[in-house]
C-alpha positions as CSV (number, residue, x, y, z in Angstrom):
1,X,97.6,62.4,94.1
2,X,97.6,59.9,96.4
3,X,97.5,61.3,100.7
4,X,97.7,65.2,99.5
5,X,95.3,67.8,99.8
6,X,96.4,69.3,96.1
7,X,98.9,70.8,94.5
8,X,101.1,73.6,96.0
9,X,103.1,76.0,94.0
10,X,106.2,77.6,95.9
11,X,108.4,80.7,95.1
12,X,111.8,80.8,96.1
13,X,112.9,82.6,99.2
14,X,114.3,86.0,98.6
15,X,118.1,85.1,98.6
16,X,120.1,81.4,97.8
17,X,120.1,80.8,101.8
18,X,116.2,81.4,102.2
19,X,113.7,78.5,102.2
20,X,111.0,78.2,99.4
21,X,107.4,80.1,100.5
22,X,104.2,78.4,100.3
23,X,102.0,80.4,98.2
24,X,99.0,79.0,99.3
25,X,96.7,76.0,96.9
26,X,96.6,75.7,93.0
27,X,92.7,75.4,92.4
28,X,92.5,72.5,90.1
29,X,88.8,71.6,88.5
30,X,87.3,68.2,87.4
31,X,89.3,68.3,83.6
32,X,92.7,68.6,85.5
33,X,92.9,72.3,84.5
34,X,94.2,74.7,86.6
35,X,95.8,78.0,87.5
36,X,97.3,80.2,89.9
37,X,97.8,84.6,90.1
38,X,100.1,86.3,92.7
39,X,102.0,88.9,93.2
40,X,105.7,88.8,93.9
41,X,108.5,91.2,94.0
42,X,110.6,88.5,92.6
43,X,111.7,89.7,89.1
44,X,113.4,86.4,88.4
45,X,112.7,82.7,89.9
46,X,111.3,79.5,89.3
47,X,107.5,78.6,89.9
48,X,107.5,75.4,91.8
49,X,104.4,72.8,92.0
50,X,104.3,69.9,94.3
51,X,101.8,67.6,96.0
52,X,101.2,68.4,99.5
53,X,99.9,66.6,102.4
54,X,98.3,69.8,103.8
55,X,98.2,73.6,102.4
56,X,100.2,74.4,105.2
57,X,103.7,72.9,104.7
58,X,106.0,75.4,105.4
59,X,108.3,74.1,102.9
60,X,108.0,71.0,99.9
61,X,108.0,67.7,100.8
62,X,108.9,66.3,97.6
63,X,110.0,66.7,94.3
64,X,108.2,69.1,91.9
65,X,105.8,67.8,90.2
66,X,106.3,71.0,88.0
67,X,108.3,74.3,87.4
68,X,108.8,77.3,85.3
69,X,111.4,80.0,85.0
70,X,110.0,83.6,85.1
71,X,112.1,86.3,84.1
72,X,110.5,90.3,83.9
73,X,112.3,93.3,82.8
């Protein structure tokens, strides 16, 4: 990852109109494995990863490098 300081992942904001939220860096160790825990009030979104030039974008600056849906009952 070429000019970034590592992987971001980003939740959505709490409504359509809201931007994404930072949620701070995935730690990522020298086999390319990583992982992330927080703690949301989100019951459904999609997880969002991108490369970031800093860890304190306030919103992506490119495309995701990687997603996932989450969906809790």
């Amino acid at each position: 990852m070429p000019d970034t300081t590592g992987p971001a992942p980003w939740l959505p904001g709490g409504n359509s109109a809201a931007r994404a939220r930072n949620m701070g860096a995935l730690k990522v160790d020298d086999n390319l494995s990583g992982s992330y825990a927080g703690v949301t009030p989100l019951r459904d979104f999609v997880l969002s990863v991108t490369a970031e030039p800093s860890s304190a974008e306030t919103s992506p600056t490119g495309r995701a490098l990687l997603y996932t849906t989450i969906s809790t009952k």
